[in-house]
C-alpha positions as CSV (number, residue, x, y, z in Angstrom):
1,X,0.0,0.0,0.0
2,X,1.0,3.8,-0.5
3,X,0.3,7.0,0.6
4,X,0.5,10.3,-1.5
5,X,1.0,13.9,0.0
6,X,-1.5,15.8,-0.7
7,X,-0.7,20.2,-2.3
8,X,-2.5,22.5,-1.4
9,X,-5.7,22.9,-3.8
10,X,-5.2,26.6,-5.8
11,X,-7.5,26.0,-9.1
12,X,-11.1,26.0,-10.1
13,X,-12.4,22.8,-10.3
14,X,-12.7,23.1,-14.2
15,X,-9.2,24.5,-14.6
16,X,-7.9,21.3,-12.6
17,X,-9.5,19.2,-15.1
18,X,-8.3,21.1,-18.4
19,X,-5.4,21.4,-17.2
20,X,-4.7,17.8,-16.2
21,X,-6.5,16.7,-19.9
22,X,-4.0,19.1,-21.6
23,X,-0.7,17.0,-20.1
24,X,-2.3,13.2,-20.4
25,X,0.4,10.9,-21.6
26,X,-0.6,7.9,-24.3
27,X,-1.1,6.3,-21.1
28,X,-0.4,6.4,-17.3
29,X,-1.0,4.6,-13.6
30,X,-3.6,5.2,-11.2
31,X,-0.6,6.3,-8.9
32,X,0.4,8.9,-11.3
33,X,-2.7,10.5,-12.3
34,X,-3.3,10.8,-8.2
35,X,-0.2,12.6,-8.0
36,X,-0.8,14.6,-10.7
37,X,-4.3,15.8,-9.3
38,X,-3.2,16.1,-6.0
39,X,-6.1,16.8,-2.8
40,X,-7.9,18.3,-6.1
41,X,-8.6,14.8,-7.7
42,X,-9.1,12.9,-4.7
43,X,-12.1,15.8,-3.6
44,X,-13.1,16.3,-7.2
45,X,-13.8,11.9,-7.3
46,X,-15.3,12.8,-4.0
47,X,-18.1,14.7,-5.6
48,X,-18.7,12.4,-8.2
49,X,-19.0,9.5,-5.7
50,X,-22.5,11.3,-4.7
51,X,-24.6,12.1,-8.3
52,X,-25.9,8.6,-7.6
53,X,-27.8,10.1,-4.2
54,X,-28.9,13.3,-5.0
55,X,-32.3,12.0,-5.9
56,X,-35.3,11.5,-2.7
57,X,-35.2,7.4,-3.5
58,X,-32.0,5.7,-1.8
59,X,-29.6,3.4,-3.6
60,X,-29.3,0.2,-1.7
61,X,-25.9,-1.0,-1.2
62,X,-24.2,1.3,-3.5
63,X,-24.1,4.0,-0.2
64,X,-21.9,1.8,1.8
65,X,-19.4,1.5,-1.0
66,X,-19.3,4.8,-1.8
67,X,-19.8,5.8,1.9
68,X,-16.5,4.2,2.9
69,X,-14.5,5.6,-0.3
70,X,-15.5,9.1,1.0
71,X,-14.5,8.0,4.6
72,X,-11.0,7.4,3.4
73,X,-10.5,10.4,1.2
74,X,-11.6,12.5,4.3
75,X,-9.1,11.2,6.7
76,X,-6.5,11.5,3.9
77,X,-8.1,15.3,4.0
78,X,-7.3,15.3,7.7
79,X,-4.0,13.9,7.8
80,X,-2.8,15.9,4.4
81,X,-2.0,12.7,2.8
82,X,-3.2,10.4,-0.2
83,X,-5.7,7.6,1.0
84,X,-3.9,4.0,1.3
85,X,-4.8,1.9,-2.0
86,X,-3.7,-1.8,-2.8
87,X,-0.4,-1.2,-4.6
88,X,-2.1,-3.8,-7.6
89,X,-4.8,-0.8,-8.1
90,X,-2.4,1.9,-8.3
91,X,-0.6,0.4,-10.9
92,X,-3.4,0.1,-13.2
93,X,-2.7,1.5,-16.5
94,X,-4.8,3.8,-17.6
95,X,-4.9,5.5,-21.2
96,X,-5.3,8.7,-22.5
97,X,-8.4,7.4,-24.7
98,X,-10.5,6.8,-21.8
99,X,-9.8,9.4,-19.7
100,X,-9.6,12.3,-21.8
101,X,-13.7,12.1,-22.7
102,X,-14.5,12.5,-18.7
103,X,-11.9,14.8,-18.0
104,X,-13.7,17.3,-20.9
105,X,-17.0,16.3,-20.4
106,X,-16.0,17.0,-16.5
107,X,-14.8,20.3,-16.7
108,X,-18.1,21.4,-18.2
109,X,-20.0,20.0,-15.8
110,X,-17.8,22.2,-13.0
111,X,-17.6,25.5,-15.1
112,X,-21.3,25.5,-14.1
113,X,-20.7,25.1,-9.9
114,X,-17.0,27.7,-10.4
115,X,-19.6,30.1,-11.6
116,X,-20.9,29.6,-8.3
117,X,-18.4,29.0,-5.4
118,X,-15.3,31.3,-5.0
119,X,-12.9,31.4,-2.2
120,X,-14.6,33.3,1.0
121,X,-14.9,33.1,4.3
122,X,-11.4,32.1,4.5
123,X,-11.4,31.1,8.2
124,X,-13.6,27.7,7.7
125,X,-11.2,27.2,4.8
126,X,-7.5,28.1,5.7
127,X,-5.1,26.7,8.1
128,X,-3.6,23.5,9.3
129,X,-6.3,22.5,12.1
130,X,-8.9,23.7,9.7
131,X,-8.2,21.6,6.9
132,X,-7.8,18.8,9.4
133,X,-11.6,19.9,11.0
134,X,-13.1,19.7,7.5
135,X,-11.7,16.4,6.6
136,X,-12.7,15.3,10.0
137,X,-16.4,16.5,9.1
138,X,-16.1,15.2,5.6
139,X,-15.4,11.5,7.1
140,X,-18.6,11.9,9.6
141,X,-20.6,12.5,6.3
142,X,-19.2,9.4,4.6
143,X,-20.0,7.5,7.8
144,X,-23.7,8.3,8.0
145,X,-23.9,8.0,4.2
146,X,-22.9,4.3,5.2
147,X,-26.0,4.2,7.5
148,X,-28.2,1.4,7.3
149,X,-31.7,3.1,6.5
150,X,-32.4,1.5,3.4
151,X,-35.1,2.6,1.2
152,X,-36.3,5.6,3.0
153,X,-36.3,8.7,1.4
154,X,-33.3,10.9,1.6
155,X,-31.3,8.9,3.8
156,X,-29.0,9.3,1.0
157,X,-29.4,12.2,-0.2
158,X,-29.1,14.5,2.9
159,X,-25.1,12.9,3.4
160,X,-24.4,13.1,-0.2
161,X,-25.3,16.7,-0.3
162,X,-23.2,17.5,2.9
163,X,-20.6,15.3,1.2
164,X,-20.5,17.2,-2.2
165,X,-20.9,20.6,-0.2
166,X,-17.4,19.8,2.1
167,X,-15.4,18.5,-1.3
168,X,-16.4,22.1,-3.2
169,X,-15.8,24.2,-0.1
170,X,-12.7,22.9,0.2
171,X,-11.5,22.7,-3.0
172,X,-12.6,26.1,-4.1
173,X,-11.9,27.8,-0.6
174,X,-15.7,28.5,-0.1
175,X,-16.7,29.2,3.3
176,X,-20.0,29.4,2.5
177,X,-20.7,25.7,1.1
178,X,-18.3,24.8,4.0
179,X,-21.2,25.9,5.8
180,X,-23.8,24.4,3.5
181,X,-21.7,21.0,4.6
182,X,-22.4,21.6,8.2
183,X,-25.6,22.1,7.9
184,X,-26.7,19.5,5.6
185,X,-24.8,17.2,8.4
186,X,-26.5,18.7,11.4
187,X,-30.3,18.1,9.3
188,X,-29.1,14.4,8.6
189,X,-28.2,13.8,12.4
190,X,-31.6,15.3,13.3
191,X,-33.3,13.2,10.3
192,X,-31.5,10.3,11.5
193,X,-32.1,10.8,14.9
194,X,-35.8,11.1,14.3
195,X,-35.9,8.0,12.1
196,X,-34.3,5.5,15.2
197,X,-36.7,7.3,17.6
198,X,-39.5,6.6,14.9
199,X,-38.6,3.2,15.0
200,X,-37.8,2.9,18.8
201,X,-41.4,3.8,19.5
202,X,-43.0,1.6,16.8
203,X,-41.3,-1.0,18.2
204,X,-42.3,-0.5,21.9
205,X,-45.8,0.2,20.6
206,X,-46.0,-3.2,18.6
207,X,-44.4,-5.1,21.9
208,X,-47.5,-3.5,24.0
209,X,-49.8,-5.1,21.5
210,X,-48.3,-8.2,21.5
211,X,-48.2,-8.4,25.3
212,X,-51.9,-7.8,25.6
């Protein structure tokens, strides 16, 4: 296994993804292309890990997968470092063929959102202890994106969306979704938390029936 530092993030999203298109060898290795997107690649596959849950309907059993990739990438945020791969997977060749397609079709997909965020509020986004806060908070999403709920209705969607708000806050410097993030993981705690008490009291409710 390996472990790649992460540099400091500095470009739009779309830039990052131009930019890395523009210097694609014929072909290249899963290590490389990590190093060569730095924090910015691991965040930006970060965001792409929730599309699948930013609908109301859950996707059962794809959240826990996903879930624990995001989990890894956010202590790798905390700890300013690469997340550990199986050294057979970062040797995977890759080629420029099939990369450069979703790197394009990537980067106009993210002109939209740098539109959008811009570096503010710089004290959720700069600083050693910060950075290691927002990959701490970044893992807690991933964790309850792992939660158990099943098919009911935004259990998914609520962590993806805090997920997605962390990666773009800290990739772009924005305070503001930084915020977004905190608060989309303070609803899915409540909504959680409502959920198991939900249950809790069906279930005591049920045993009184039974026991009559």
């Amino acid at each position: 296994m390996t472990s790649t530092p992460l540099p400091e993030p500095q470009s739009q999203l779309s830039a990052t993804l131009r930019d890395l298109a523009t210097r694609l060898p014929e072909s290249l290795t899963v290590r490389e292309l990590m190093q060569a997107c730095g924090e910015q690649g691991l965040l930006l596959f970060c965001c792409i890990l929730t599309f699948p849950f930013l609908l109301p309907v859950s996707i059962p059993g794809v959240s826990t997968v996903f879930g624990a990739l995001i989990v890894f990438i956010g202590v790798g945020v905390m700890f300013n470092r690469g997340p550990w791969l199986p050294r057979k997977m970062m040797e995977k060749k890759l080629s420029r063929t099939s990369l450069l397609p979703a790197l394009e079709k990537g980067a106009s997909v993210f002109t939209k959102v740098d539109r959008l965020s811009k570096p503010r509020l710089l004290v959720l986004t700069h600083g050693a202890s910060t950075n290691r806060f927002n990959g701490f908070m970044l893992f807690v999403a991933g964790v309850l994106l792992m939660a158990p709920f099943g098919l009911v209705p935004f259990s998914n969607t609520l962590p993806a969306l805090a997920v997605l708000f962390f990666a773009i806050g800290i990739l772009q410097r924005d305070g503001y979704a930084i915020l977004l993030g905190h608060g989309m993981t303070v609803g899915t705690i409540a909504y959680f938390s409502v959920l198991i008490f939900g249950a809790i009291q069906g279930g005591k409710g049920l045993a009184g029936l039974i026991g009559r």
